[in-house]
N, C-alpha and C positions, 0 to 999 in steps of 0.2 A: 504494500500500500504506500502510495507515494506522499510525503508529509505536505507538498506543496500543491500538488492536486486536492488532499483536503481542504488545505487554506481555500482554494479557490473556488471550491464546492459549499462553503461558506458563507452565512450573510455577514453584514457587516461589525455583527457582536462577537461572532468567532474570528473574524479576520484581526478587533481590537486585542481579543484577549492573547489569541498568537503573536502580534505585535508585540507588546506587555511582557509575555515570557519571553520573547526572542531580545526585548532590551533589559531585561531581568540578565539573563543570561549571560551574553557582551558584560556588562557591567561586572556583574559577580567575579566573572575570569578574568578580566581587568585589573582586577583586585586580585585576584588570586594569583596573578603571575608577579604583579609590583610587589605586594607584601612576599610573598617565595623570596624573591631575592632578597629583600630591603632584612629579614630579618634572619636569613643566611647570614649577609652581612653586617647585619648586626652585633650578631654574637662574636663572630670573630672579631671585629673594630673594638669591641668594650674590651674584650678579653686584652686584649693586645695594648689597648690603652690604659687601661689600669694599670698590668706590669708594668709599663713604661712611665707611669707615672711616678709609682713607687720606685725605679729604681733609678730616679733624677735627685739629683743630689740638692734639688731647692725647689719650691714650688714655682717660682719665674723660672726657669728652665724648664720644668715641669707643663706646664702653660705650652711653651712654645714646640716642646718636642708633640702634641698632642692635634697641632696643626694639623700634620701628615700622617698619624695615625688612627684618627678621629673624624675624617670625611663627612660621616654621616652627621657627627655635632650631636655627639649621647653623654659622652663624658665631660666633654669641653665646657658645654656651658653649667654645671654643676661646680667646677673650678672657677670659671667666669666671675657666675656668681656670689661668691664668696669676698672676694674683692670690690664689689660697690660699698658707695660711702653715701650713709643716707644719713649725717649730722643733719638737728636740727630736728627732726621728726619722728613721729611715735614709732617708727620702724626702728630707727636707733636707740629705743629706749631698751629697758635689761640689759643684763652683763653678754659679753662677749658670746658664750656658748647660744644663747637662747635665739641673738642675733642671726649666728649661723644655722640653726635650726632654723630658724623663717624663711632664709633667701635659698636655703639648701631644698627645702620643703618646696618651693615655687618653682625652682629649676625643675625638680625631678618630675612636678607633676607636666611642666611643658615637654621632657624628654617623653613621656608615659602615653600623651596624648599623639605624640608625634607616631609613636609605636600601634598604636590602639586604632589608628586612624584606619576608616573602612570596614574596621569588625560591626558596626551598625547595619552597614550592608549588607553585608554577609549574614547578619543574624537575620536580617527582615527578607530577604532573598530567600534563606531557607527557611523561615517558618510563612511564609505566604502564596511562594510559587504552588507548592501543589492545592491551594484553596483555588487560588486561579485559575489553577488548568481544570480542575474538579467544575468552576463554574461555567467554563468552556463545553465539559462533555455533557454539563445539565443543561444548557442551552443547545447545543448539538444534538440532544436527545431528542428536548423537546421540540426544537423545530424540524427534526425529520419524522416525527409519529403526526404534526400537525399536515403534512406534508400527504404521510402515507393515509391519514383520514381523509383528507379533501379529495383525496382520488377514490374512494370508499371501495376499496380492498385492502387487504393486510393480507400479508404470508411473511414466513422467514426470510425468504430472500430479499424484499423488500425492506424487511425489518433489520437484520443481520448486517448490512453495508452501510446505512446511515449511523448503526449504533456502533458497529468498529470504527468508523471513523471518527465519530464524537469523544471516543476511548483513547485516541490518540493523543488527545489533549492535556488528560489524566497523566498520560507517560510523560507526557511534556515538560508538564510541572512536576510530574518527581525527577527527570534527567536536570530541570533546571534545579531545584533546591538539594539533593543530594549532593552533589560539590561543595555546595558552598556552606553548607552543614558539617562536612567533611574537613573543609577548610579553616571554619572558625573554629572548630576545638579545635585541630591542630596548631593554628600560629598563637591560639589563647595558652593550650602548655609553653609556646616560645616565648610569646609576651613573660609571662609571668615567671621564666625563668631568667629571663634578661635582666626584668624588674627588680629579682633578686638580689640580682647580682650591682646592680646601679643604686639599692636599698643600702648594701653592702661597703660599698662605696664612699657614700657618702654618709655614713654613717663614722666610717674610718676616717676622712677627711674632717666633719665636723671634732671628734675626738682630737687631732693633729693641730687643728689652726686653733681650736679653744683655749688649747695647751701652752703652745706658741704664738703669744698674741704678738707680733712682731713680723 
């Protein structure tokens, strides 16, 4: 059964809702192939950037060696941040550690969002596509039995071809949200093991500069 001979055997509600999945779809894998990469690379960039942070012999060297192992900007601006001078306002109020818990706190959650970015998609991709496609095959049902009534006959064979192909629609929405179902737990265990590891971080960094106010 040819998926685009359905389409076209379709009124204009089943042509929207195939639309709908077909840029459900596009989108989802879009995202599914940018985050693939971004958080491949992710993990090895922090990894890579931490040691090398730790084994700078001053945190201005440290800073700068982070340029070129840091691309992505996960560790960097956690460092960054540590270094603003906000005299004069309630952000500069408390002693020095509570300081670096705030600015530390604000980076991490902008590195976190950067990472997160698209699992919305993905989550609404796969819990929606197959209600969509499901309302595809319920309108495809019901306008080929309105069909096979106005002609006042019914048999299977007349029956059978309008309702497989309305079925199709069903497959549709699960080929489209199964991926991206697939996808978000998958890059959620990455996330959250990255996060760990950026929790980890700077956590160690706030202990370090607290210590050494200088």
């Amino acid at each position: 059964m040819d998926p685009l001979q359905v389409l076209l055997r379709g009124d204009i509600v089943s042509r929207i809702v195939a639309l709908v999945l077909l840029l459900m779809s596009v989108a989802s894998w879009m995202v599914i192939l940018w985050k693939g990469w971004l958080l491949r690379r992710a993990r090895t960039d922090v990894a890579r950037s931490t040691a090398a942070f730790w084994q700078s012999p001053s945190v201005a060297e440290a800073s700068e060696r982070l340029v070129s192992f840091d691309p992505l900007a996960l560790v960097l601006p956690l460092v960054v941040a540590t270094k603003m001078e906000a005299s004069g306002t309630l952000a500069a109020a408390g002693d020095r550690a509570q300081q670096l818990t705030r600015v530390l706190r604000n980076a991490l959650h902008a590195v976190l969002h950067k990472l997160q970015f698209g699992q919305v998609l993905l989550a609404t991709v796969g819990s929606t596509a197959p209600f969509v496609g499901l309302l595809g095959t319920v309108w495809g049902i019901y306008h080929a039995l309105g069909a096979i009534a106005l002609e006042g006959q019914i048999s299977i064979d007349k029956v059978a071809g309008p309702v497989g192909e309305s079925l199709v629609m069903t497959a549709a929405g699960l080929a489209v949200a199964i991926p991206a179902v697939l996808a978000y737990n998958v890059f959620g265990r990455l996330i959250g093991s990255i996060e760990a590891d950026l929790e980890g971080f700077a956590r160690d960094l706030r202990e370090l500069l607290a210590s050494h106010t200088g």
